[in-house]
PDB file of N, H, CA, C and O in Angstrom:
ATOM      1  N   UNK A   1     146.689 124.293  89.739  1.00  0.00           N
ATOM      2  CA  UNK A   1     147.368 123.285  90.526  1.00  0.00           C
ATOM      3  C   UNK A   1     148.429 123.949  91.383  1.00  0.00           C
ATOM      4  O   UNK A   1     149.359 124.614  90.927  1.00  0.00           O
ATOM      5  N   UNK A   2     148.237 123.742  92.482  1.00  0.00           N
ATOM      6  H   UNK A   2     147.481 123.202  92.852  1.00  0.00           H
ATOM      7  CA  UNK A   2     149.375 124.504  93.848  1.00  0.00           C
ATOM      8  C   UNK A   2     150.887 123.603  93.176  1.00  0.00           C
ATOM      9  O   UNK A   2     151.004 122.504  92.635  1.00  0.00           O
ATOM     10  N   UNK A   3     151.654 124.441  93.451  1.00  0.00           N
ATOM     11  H   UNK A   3     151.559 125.334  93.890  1.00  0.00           H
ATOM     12  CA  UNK A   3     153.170 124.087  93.509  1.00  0.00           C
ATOM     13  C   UNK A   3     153.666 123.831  95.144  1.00  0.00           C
ATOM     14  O   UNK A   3     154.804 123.556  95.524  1.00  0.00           O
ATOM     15  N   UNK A   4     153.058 123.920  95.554  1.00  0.00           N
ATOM     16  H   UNK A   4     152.134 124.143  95.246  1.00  0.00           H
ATOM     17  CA  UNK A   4     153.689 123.333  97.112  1.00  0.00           C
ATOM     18  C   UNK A   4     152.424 123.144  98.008  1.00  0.00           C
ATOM     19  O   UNK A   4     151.783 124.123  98.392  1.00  0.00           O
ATOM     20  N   UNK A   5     152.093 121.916  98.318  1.00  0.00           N
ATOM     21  H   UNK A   5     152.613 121.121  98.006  1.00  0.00           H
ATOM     22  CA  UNK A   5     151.532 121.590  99.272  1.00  0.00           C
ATOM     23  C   UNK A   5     151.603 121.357 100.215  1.00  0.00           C
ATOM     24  O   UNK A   5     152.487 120.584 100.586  1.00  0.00           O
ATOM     25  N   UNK A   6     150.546 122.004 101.242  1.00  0.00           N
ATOM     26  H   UNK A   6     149.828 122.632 100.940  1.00  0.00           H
ATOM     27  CA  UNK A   6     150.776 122.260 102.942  1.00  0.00           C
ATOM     28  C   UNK A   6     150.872 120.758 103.504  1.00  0.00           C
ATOM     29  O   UNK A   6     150.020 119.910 103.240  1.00  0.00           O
ATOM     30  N   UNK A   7     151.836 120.553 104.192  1.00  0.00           N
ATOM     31  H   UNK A   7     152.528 121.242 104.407  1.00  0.00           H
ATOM     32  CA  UNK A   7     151.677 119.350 105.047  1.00  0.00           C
ATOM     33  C   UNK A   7     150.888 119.223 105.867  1.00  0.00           C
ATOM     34  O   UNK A   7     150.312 120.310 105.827  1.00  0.00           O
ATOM     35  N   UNK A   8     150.286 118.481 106.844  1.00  0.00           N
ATOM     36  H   UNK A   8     150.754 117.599 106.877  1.00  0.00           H
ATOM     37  CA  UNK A   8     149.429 118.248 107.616  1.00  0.00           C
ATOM     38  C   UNK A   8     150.184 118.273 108.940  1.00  0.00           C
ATOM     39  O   UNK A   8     151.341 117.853 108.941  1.00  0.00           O
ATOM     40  N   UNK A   9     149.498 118.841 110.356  1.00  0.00           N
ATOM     41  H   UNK A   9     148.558 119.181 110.356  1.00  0.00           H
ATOM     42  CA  UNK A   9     150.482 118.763 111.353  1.00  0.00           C
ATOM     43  C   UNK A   9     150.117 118.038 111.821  1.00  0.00           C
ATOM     44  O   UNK A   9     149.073 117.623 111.318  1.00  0.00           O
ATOM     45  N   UNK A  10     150.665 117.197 113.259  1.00  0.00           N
ATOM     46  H   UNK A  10     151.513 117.534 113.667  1.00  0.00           H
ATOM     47  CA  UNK A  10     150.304 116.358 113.971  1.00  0.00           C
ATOM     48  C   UNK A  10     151.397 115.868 114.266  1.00  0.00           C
ATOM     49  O   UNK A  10     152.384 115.751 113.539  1.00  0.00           O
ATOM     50  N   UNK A  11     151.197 115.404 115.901  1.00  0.00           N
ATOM     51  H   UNK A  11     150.396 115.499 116.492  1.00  0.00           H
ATOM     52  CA  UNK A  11     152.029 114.686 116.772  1.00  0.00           C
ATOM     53  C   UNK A  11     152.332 113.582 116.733  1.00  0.00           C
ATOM     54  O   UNK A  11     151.403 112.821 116.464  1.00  0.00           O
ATOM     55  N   UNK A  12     153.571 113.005 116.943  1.00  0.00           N
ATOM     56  H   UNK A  12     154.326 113.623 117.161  1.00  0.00           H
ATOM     57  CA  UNK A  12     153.523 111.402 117.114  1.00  0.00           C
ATOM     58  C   UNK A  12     152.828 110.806 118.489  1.00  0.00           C
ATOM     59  O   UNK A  12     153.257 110.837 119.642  1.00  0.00           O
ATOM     60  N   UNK A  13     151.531 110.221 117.932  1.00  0.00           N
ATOM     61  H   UNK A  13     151.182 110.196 116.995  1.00  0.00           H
ATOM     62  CA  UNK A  13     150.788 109.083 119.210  1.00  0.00           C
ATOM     63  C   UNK A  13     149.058 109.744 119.035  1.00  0.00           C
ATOM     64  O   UNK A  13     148.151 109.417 119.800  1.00  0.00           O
ATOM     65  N   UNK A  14     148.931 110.497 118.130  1.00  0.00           N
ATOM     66  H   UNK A  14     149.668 110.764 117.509  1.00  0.00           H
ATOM     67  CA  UNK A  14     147.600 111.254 117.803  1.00  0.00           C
ATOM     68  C   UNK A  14     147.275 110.284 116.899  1.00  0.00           C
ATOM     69  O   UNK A  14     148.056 109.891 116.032  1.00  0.00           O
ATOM     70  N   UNK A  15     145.616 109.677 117.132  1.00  0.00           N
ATOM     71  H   UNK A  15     144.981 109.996 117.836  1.00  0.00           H
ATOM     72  CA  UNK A  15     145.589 109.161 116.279  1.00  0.00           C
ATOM     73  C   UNK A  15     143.812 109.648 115.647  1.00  0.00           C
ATOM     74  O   UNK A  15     142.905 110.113 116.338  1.00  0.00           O
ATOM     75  N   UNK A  16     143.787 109.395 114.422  1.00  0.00           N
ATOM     76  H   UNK A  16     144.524 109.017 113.860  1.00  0.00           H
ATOM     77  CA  UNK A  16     142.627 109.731 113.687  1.00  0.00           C
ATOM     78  C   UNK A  16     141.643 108.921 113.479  1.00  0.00           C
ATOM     79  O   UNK A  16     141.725 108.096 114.388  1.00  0.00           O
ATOM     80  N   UNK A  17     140.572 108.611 112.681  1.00  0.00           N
ATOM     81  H   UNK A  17     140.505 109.281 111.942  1.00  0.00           H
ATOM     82  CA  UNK A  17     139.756 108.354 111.971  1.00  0.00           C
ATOM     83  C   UNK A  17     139.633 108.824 110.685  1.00  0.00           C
ATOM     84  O   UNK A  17     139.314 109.995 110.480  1.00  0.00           O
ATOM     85  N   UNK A  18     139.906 107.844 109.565  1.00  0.00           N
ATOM     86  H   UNK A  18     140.165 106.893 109.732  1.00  0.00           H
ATOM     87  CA  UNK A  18     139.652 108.555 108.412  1.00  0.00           C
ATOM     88  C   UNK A  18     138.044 108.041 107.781  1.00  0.00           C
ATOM     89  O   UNK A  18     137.514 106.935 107.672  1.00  0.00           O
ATOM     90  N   UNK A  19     137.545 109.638 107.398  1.00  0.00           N
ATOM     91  H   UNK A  19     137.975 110.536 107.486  1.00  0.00           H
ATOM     92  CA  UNK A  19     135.948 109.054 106.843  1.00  0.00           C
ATOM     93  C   UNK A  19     136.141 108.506 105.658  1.00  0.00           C
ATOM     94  O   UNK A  19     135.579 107.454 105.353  1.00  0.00           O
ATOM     95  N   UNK A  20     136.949 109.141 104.853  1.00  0.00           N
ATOM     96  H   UNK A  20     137.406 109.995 105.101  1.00  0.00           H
ATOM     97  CA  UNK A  20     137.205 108.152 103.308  1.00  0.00           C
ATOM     98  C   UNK A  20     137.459 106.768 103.221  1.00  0.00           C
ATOM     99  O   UNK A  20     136.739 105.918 102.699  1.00  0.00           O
ATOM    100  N   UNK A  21     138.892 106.571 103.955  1.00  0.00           N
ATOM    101  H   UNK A  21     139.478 107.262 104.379  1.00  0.00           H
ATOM    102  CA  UNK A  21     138.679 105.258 103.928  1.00  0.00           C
ATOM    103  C   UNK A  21     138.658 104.284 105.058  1.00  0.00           C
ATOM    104  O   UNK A  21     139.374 103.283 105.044  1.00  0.00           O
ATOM    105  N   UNK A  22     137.729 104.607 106.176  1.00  0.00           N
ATOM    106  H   UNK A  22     137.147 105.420 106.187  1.00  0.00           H
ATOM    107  CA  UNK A  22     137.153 104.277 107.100  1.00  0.00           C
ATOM    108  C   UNK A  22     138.091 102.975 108.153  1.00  0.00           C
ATOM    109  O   UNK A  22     137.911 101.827 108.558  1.00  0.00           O
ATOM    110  N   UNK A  23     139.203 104.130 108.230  1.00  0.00           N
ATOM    111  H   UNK A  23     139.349 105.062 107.901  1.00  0.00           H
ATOM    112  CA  UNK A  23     140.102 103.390 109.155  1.00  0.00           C
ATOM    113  C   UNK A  23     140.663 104.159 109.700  1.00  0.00           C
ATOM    114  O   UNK A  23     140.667 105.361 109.434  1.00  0.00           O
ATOM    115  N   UNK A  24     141.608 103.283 111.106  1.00  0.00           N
ATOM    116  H   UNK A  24     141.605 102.306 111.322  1.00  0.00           H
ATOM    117  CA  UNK A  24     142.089 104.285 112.158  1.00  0.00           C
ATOM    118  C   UNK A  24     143.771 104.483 111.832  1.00  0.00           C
ATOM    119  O   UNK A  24     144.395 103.434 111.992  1.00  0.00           O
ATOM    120  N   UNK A  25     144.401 105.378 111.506  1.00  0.00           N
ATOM    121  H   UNK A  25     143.894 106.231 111.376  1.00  0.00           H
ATOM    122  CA  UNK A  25     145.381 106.480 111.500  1.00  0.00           C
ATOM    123  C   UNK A  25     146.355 106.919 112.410  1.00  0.00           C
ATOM    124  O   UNK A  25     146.196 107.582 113.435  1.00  0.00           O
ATOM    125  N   UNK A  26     147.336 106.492 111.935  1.00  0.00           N
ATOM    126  H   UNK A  26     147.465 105.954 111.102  1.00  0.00           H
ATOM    127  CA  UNK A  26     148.479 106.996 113.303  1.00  0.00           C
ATOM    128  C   UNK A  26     148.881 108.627 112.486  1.00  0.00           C
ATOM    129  O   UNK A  26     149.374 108.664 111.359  1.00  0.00           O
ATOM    130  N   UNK A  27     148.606 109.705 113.186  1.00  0.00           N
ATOM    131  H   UNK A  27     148.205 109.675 114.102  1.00  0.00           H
ATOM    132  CA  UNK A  27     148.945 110.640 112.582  1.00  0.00           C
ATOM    133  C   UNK A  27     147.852 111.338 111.665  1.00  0.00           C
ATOM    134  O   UNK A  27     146.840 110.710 111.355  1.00  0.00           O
ATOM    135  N   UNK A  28     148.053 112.590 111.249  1.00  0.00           N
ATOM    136  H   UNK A  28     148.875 113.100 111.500  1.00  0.00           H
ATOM    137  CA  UNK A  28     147.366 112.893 109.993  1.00  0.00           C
ATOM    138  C   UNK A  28     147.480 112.354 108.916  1.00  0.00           C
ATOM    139  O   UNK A  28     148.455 112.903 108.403  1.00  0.00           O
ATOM    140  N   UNK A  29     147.059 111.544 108.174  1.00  0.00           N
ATOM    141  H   UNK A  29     146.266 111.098 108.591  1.00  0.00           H
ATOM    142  CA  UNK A  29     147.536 111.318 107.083  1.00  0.00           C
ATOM    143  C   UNK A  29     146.600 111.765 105.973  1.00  0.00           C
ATOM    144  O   UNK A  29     146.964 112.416 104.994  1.00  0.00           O
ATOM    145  N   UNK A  30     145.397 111.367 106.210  1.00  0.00           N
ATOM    146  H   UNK A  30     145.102 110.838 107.006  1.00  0.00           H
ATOM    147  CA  UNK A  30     144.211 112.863 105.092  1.00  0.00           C
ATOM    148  C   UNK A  30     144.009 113.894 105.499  1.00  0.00           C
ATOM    149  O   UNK A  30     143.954 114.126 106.707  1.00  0.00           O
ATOM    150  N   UNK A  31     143.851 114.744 104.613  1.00  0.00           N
ATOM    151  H   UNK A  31     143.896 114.555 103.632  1.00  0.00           H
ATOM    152  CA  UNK A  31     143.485 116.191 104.850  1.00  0.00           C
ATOM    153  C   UNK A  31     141.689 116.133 105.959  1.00  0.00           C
ATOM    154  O   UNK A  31     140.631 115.517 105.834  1.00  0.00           O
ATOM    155  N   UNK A  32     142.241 117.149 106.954  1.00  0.00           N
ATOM    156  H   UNK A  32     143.101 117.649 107.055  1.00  0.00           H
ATOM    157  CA  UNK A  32     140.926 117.828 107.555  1.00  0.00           C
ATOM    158  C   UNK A  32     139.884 116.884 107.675  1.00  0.00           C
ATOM    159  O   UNK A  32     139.515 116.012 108.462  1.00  0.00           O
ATOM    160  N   UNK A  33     139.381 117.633 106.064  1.00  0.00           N
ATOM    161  H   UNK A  33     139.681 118.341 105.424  1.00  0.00           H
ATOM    162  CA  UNK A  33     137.850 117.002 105.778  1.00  0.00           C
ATOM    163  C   UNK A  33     137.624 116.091 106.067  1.00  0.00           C
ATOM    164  O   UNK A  33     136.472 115.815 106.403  1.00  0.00           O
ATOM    165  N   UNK A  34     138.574 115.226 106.076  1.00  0.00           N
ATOM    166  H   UNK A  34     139.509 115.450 105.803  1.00  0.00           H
ATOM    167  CA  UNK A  34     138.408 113.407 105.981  1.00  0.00           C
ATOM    168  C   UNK A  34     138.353 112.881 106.707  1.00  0.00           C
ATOM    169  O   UNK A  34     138.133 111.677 106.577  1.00  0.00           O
ATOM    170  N   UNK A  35     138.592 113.707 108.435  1.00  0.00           N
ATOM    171  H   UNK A  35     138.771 114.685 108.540  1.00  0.00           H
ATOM    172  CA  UNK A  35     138.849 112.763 109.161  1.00  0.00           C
ATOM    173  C   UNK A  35     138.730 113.326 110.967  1.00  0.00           C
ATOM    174  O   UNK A  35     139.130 114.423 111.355  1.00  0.00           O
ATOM    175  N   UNK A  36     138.257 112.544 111.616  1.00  0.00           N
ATOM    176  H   UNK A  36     137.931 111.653 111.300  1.00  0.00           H
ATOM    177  CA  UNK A  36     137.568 112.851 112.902  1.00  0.00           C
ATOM    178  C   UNK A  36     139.267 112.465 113.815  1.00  0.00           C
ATOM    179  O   UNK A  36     140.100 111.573 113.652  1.00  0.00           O
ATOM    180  N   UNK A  37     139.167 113.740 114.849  1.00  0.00           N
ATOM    181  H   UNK A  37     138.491 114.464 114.981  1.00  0.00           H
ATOM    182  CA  UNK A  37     140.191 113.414 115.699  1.00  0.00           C
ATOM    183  C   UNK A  37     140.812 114.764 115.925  1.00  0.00           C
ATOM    184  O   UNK A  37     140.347 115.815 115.484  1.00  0.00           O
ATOM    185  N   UNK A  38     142.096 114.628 116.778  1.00  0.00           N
ATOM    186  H   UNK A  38     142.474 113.774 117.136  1.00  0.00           H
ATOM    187  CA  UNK A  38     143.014 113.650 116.988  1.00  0.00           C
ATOM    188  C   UNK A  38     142.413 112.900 118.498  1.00  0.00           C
ATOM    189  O   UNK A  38     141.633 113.281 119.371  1.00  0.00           O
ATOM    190  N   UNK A  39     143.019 111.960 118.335  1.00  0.00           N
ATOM    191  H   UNK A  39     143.653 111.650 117.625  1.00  0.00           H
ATOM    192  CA  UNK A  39     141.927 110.791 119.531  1.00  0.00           C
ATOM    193  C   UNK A  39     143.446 110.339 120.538  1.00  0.00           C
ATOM    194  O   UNK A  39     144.602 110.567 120.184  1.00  0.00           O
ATOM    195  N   UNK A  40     143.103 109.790 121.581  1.00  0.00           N
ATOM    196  H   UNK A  40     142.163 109.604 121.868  1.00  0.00           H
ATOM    197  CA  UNK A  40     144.633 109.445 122.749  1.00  0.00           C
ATOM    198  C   UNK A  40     145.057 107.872 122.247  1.00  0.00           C
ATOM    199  O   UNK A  40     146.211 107.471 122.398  1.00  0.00           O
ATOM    200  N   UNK A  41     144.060 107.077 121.671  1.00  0.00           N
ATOM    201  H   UNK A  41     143.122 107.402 121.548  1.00  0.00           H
ATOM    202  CA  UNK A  41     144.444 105.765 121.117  1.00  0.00           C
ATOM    203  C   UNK A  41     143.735 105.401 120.034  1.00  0.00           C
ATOM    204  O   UNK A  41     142.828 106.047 119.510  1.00  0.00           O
ATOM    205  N   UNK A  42     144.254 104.132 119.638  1.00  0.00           N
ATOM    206  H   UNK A  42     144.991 103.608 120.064  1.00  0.00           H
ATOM    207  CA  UNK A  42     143.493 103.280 118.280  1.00  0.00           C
ATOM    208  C   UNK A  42     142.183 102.986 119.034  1.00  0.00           C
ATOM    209  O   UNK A  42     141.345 102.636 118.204  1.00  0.00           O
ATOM    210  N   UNK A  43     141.731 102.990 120.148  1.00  0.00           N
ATOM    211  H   UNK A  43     142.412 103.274 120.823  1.00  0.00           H
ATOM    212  CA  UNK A  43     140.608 102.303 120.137  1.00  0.00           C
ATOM    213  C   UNK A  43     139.627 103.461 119.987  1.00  0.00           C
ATOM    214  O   UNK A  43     138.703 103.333 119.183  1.00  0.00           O
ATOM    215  N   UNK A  44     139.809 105.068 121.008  1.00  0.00           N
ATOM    216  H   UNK A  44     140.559 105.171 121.661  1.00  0.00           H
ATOM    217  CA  UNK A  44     138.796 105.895 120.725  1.00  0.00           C
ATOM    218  C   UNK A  44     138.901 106.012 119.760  1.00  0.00           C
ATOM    219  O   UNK A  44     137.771 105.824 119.310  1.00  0.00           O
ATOM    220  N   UNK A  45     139.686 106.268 118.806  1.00  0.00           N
ATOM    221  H   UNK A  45     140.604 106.421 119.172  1.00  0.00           H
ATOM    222  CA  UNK A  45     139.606 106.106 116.727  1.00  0.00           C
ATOM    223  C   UNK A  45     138.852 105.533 116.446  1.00  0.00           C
ATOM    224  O   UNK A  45     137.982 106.084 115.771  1.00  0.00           O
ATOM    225  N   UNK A  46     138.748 104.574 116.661  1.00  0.00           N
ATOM    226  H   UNK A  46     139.454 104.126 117.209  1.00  0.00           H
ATOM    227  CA  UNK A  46     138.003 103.229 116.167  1.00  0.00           C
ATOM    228  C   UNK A  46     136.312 103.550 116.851  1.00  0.00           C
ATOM    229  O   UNK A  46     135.363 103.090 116.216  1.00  0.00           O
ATOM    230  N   UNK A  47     136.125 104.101 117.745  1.00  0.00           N
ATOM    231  H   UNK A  47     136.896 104.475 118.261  1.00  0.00           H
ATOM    232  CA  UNK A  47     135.045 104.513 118.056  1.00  0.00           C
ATOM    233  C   UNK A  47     134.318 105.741 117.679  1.00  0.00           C
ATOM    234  O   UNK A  47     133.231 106.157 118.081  1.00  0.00           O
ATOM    235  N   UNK A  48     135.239 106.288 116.725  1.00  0.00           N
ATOM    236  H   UNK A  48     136.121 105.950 116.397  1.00  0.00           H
ATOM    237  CA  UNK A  48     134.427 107.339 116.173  1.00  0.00           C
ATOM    238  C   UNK A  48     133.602 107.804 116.016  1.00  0.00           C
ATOM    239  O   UNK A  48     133.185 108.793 116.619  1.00  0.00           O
ATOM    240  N   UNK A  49     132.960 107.050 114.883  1.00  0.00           N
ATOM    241  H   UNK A  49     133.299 106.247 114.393  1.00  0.00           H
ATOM    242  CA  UNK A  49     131.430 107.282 114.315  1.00  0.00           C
ATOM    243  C   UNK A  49     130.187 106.868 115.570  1.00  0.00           C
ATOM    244  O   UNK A  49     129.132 107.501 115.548  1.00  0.00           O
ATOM    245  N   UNK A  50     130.444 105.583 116.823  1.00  0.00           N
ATOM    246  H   UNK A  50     131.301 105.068 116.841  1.00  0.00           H
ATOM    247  CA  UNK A  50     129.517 105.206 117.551  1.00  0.00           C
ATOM    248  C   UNK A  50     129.424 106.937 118.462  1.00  0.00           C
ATOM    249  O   UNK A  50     128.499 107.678 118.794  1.00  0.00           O
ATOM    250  N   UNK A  51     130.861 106.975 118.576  1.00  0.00           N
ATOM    251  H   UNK A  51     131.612 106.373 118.305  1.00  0.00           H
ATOM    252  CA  UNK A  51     130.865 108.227 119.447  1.00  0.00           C
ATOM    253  C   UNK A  51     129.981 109.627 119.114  1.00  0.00           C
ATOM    254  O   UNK A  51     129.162 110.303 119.737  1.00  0.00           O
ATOM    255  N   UNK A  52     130.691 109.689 117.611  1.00  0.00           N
ATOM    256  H   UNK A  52     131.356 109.140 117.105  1.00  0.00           H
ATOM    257  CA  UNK A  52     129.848 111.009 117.375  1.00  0.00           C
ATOM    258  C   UNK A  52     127.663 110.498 117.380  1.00  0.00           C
ATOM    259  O   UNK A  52     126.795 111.151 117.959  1.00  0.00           O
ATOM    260  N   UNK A  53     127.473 109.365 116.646  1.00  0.00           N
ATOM    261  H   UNK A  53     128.178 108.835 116.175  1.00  0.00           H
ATOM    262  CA  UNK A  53     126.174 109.368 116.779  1.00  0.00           C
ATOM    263  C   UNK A  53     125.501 109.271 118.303  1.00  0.00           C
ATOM    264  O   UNK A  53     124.307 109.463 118.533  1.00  0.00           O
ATOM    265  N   UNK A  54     126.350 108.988 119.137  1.00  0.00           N
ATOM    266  H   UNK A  54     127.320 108.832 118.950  1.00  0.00           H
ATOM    267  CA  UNK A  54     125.967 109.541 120.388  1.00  0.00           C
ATOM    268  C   UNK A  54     125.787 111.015 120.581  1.00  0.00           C
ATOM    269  O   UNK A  54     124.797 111.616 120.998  1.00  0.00           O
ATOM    270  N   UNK A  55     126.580 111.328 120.314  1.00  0.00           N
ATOM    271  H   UNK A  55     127.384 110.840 119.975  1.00  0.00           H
ATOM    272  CA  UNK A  55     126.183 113.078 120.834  1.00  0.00           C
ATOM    273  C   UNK A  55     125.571 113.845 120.104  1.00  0.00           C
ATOM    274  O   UNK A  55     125.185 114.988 120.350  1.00  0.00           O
ATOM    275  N   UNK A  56     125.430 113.050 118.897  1.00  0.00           N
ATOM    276  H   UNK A  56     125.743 112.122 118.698  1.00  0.00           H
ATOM    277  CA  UNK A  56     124.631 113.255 118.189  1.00  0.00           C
ATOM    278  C   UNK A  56     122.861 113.393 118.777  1.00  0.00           C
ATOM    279  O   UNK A  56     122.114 114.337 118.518  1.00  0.00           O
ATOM    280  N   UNK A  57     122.473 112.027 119.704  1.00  0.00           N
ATOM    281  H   UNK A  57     123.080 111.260 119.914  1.00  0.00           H
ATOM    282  CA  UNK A  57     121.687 111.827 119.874  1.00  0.00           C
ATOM    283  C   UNK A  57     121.310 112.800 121.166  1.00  0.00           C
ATOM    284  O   UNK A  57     120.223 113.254 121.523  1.00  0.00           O
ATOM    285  N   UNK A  58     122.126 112.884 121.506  1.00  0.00           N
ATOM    286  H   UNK A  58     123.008 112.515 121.216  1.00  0.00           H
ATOM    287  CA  UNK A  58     122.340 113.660 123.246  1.00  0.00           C
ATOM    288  C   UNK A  58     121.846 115.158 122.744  1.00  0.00           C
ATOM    289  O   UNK A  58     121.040 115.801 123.417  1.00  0.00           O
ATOM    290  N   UNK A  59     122.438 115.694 121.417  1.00  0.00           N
ATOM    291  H   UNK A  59     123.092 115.171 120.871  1.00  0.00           H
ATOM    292  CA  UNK A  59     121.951 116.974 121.187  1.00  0.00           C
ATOM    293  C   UNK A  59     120.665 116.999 120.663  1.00  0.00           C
ATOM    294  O   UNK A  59     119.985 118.009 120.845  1.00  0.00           O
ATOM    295  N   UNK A  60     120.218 116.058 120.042  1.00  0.00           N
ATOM    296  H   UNK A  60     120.770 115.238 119.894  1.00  0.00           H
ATOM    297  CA  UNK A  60     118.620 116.004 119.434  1.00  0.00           C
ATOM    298  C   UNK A  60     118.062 115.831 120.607  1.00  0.00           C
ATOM    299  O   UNK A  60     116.863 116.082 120.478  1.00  0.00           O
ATOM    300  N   UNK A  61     118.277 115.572 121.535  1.00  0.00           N
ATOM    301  H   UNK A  61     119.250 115.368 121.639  1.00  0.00           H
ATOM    302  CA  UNK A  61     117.231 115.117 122.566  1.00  0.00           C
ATOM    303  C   UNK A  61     117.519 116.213 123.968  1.00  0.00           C
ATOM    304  O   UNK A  61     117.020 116.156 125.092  1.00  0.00           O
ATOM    305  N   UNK A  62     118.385 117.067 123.473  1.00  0.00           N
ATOM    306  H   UNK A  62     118.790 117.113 122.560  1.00  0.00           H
ATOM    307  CA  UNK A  62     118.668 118.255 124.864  1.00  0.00           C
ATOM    308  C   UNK A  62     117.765 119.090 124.911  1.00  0.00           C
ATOM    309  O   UNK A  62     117.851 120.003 124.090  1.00  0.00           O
ATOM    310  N   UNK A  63     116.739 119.095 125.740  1.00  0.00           N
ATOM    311  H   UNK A  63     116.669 118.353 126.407  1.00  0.00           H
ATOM    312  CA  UNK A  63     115.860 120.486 125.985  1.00  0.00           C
ATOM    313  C   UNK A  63     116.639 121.869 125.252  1.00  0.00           C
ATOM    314  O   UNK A  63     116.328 122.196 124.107  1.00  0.00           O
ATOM    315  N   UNK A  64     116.991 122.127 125.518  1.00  0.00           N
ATOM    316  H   UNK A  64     117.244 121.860 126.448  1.00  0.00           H
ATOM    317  CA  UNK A  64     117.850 123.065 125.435  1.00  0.00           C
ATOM    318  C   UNK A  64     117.222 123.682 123.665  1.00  0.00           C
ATOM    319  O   UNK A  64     116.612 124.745 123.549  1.00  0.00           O
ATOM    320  N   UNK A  65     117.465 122.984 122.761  1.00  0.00           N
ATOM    321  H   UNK A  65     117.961 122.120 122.856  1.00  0.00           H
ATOM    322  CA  UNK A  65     117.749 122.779 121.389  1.00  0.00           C
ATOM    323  C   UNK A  65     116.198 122.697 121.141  1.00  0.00           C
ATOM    324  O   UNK A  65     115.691 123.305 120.198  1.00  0.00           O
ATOM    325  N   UNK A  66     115.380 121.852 122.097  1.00  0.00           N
ATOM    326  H   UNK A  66     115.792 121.358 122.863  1.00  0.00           H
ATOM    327  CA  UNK A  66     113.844 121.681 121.579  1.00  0.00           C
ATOM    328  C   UNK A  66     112.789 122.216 122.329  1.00  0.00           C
ATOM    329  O   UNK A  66     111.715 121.630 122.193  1.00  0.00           O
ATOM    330  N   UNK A  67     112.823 123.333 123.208  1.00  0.00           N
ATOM    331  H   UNK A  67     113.696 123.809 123.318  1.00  0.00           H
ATOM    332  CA  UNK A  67     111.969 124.166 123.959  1.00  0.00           C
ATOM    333  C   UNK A  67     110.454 124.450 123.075  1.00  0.00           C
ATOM    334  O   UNK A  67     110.180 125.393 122.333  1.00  0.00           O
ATOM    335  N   UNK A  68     109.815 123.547 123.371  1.00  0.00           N
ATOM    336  H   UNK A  68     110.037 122.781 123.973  1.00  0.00           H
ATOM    337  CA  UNK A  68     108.369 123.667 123.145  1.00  0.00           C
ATOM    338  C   UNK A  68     108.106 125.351 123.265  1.00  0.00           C
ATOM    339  O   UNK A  68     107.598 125.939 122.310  1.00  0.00           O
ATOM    340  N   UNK A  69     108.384 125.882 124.171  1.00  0.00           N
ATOM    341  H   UNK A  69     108.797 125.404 124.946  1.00  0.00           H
ATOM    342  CA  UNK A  69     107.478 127.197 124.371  1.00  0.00           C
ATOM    343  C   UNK A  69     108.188 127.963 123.396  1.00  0.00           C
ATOM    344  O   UNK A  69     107.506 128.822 122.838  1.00  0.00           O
ATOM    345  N   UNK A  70     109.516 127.862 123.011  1.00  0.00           N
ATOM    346  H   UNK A  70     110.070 127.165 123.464  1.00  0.00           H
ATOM    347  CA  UNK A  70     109.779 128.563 122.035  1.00  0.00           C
ATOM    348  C   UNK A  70     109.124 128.256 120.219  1.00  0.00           C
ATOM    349  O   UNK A  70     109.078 128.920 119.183  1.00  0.00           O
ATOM    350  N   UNK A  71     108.727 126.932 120.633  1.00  0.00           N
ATOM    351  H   UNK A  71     108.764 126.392 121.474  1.00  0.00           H
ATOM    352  CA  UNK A  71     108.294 126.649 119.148  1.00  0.00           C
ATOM    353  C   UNK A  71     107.190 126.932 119.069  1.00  0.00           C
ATOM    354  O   UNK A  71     106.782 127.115 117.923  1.00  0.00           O
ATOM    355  N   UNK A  72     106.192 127.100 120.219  1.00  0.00           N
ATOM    356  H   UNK A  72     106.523 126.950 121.150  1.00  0.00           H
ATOM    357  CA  UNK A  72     104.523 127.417 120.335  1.00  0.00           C
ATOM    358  C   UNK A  72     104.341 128.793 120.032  1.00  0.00           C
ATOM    359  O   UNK A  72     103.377 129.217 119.393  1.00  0.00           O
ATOM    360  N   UNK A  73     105.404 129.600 120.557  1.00  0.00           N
ATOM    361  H   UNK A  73     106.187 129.255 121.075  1.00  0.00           H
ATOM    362  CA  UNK A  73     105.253 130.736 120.747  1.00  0.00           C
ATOM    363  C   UNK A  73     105.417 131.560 118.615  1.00  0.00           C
ATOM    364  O   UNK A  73     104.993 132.593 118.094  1.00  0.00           O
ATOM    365  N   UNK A  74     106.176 130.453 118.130  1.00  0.00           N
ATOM    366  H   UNK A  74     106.520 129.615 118.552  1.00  0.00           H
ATOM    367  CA  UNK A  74     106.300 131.046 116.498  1.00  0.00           C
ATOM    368  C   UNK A  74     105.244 130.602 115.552  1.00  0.00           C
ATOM    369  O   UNK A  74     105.051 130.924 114.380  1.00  0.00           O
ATOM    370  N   UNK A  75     104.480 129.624 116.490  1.00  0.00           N
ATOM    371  H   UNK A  75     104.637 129.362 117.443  1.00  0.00           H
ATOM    372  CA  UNK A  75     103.256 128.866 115.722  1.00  0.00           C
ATOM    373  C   UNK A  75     101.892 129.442 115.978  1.00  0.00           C
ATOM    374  O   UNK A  75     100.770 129.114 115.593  1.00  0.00           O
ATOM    375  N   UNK A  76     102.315 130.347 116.704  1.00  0.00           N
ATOM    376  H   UNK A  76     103.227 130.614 117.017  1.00  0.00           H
ATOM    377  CA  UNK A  76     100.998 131.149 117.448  1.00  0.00           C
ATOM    378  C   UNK A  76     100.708 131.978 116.505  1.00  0.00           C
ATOM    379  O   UNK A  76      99.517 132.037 116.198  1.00  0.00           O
ATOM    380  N   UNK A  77     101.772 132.937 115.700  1.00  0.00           N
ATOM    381  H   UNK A  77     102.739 132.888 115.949  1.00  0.00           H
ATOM    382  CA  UNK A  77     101.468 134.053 115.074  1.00  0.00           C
ATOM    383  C   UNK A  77     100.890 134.302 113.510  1.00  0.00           C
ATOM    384  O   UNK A  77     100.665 135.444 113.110  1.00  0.00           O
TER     385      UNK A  77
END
């Protein structure tokens, strides 16, 4: 068990997303893991999760990431 625990940094007007308990955050208030941000308001907070499964989707679907000729070319051999 640590004898001194690191505070969390963060600005006043940063605000978060916490994944634990799935609300929006003035400040850090969970550690890291827990939480998506720092965001410019409560509302991109609040849009978190729509946000990330967007780019989410944007990267599954980027050429880039799914180049057929690269996948033909490992299925060939």
């Amino acid at each position: 068990m640590a004898l001194f625990r690191k505070k969390t940094a963060g600005r006043p007007g940063e605000w978060f997303y916490c994944l634990e308990h799935r609300k929006v955050e003035e400040g850090p208030q969970c550690p890291g893991r827990d939480r998506m941000g720092p965001y410019a308001s409560p509302e991109e907070a609040a849009e978190a999760m729509e946000t990330a499964h967007e780019r989410n989707a944007e990267w599954e679907n980027d050429p880039r990431w799914s180049d057929p000729s690269s996948r033909g070319a490992a299925d060939d051999g």
